[in-house]
C-alpha positions in Angstrom: 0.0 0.0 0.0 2.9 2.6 1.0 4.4 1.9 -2.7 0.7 2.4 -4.2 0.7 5.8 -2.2 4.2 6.9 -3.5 3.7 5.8 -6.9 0.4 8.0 -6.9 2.1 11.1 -5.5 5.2 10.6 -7.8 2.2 10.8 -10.8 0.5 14.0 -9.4 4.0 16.2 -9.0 4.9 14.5 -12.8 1.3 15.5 -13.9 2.1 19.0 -12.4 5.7 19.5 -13.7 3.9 18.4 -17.2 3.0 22.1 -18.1 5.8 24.3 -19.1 5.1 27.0 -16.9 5.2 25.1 -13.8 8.4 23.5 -15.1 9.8 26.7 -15.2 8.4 27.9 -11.7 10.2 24.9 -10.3 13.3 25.6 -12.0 13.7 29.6 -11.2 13.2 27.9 -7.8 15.6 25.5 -7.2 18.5 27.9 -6.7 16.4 30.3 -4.4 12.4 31.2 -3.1 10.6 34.2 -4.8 7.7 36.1 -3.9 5.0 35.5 -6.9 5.4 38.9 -8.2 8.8 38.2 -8.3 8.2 35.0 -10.3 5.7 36.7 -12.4 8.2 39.5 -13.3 11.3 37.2 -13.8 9.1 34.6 -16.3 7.1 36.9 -18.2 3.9 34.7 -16.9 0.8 37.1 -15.8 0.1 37.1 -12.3 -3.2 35.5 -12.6 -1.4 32.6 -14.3 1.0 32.0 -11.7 -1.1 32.4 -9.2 -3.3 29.5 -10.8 0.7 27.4 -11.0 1.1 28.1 -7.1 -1.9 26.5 -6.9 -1.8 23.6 -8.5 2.6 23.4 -7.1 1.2 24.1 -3.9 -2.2 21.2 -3.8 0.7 18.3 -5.0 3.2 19.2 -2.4 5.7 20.5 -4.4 5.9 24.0 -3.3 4.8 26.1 0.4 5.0 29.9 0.9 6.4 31.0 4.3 6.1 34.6 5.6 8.5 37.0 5.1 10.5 37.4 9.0 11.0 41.0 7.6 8.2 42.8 5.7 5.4 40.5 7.2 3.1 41.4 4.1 5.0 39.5 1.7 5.0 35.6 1.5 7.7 34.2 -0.3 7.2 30.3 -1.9 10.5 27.4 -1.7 10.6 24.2 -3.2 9.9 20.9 -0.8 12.9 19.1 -1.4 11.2 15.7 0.2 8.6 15.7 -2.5 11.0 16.6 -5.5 13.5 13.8 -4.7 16.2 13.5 -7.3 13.6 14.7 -10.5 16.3 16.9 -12.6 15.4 20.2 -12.3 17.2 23.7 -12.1 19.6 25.3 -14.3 23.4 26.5 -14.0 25.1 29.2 -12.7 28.7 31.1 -13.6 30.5 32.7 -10.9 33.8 33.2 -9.5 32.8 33.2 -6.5 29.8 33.0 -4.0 28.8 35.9 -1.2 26.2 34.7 1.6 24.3 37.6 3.0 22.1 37.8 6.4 21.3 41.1 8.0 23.6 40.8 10.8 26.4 38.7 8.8 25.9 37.1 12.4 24.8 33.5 12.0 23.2 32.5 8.6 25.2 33.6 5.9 28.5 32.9 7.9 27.0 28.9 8.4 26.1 29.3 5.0 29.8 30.4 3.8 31.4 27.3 6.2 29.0 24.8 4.1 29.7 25.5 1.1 33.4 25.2 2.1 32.8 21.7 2.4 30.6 21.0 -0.4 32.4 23.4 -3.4 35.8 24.3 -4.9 33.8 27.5 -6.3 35.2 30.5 -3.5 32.4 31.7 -0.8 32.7 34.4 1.4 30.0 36.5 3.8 28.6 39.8 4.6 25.3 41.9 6.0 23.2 44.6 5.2 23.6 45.7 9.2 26.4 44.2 10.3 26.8 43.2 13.9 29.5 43.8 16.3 30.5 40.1 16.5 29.4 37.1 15.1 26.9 35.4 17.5 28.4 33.2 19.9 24.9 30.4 19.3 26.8 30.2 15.3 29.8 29.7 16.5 29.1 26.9 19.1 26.5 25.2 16.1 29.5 25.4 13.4 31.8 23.2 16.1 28.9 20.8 16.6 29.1 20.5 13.1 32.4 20.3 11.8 32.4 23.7 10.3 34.3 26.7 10.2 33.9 30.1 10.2 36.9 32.2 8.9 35.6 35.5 8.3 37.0 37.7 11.3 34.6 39.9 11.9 31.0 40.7 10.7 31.3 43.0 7.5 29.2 45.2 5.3 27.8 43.9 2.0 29.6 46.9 0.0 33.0 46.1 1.9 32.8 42.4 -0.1 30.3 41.8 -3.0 31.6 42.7 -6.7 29.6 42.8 -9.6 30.3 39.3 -11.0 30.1 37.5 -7.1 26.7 35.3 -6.8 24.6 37.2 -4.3 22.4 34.5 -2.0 20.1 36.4 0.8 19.9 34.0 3.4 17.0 36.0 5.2 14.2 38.0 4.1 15.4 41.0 5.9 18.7 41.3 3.6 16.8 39.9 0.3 14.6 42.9 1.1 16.7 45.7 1.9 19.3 44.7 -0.9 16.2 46.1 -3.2 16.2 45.6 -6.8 19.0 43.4 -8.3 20.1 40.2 -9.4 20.5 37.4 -6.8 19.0 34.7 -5.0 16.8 34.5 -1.9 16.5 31.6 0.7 14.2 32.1 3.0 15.7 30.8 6.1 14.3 31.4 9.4 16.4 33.4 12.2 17.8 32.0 15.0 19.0 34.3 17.3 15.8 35.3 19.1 15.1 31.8 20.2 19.1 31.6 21.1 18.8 28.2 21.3 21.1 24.8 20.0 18.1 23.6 18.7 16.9 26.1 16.4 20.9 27.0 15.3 21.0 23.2 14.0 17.6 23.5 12.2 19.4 26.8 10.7 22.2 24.7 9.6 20.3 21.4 8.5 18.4 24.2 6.6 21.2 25.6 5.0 23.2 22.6 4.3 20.3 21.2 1.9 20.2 24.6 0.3 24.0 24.5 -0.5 23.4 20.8 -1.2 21.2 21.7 -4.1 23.1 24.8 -5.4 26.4 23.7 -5.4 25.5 20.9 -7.7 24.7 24.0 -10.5 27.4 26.5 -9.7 30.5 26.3 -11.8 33.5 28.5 -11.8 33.9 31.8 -14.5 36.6 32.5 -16.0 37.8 35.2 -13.0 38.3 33.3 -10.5 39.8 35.4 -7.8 38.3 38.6 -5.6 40.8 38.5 -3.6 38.7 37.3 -0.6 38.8 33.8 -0.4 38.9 33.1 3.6 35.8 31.2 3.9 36.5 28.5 1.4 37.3 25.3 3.3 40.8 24.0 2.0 41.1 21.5 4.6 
């Protein structure tokens, strides 16, 4: 019965994936979540249409919306990874290297920068659109209990790091949102820090890690291949 049930879900999010423009929903999301306007403006699909694609993503399991931790009237819709399994989707990406930005430059986009370390010769660094004083001591305690590290000193400023060919990944809504207009891409992950616990630093980093999973599979190095800021790349 449990294989009759799979088999029958595996149909539905193949039935689903069967229209072109849910295909390529699927695909702008595999390297990052959107808002639908967002979708809508980057696929040239009417909103009314994607709206109708959410819909049909959303009834099959395939996609969820989550509100944003920043402007709480916007919802922004991720992939389920569990439902997608190993289905090749998504598209590449060219980039010398990689900048992870959170708000703080605190927690998530320096976990982010030690996983991808592990996972990608492509270069990775981190920064914030508010950088704190320090990174938070809950990051660096959940990056030991994970085998990570953190090399960047010191939180710093997205405009002390980023160039213009780096791949830009907003690890929080705040970030994605104050960033503005621009070309990068946006994982929705929750923060942390106000519940200050283990717990919810590990979900941050089992979050994280399948995001990196999925996009360092599609990230290959351009042709420049050095910003001079290479201390969070994991050379061990």
């Amino acid at each position: 019965m449990n294989i009759e049930v799979s088999l029958a879900q595996r149909a539905r999010v193949h039935a689903a994936l069967g229209d072109p423009g849910r295909l390529a929903i699927v695909d702008a999301l595999v390297s990052g979540d959107a808002a639908p306007s967002e979708l809508a403006g980057r696929l040239g699909i009417g909103s009314n249409l994607v709206a109708h694609h959410l819909k049909v993503l959303e009834q099959t399991g395939v996609v969820r919306r989550v509100r944003s931790e920043g402007d709480r009237r916007r919802t922004y819709v991720t992939l389920v990874p569990e439902t997608l399994g190993s289905l090749p989707i998504g598209s590449e990406h060219r980039a010398p290297r990689v900048v992870f930005v959170c708000a703080q430059n605190s927690a998530r986009s320096q976990l982010a920068a030690a996983l991808w370390g592990v996972r990608s010769p492509v270069p990775a660094t981190s920064a914030g659109t508010r950088p704190a004083s320090r990174i938070h001591p809950g990051a660096e305690a959940a990056a030991t209990r994970h085998g990570l590290k953190i090399r960047s000193r010191r939180p710093r400023h997205v405009s002390e790091v980023a160039h213009d060919d780096d791949l830009i990944v907003a690890v929080c809504d705040q970030a994605h949102e104050e960033l503005g207009d621009g070309r990068r891409l946006h994982w929705s992950i929750p923060d942390p820090a106000p519940a200050g616990t283990d717990d919810a630093f590990d979900q941050a980093v089992d979050r994280l890690s399948t995001r990196v999973a999925q996009l360092a599979g599609t990230v290959r190095p351009s042709l420049t291949t050095d910003n001079g800021d290479t201390d969070d790349r994991d050379t061990s």
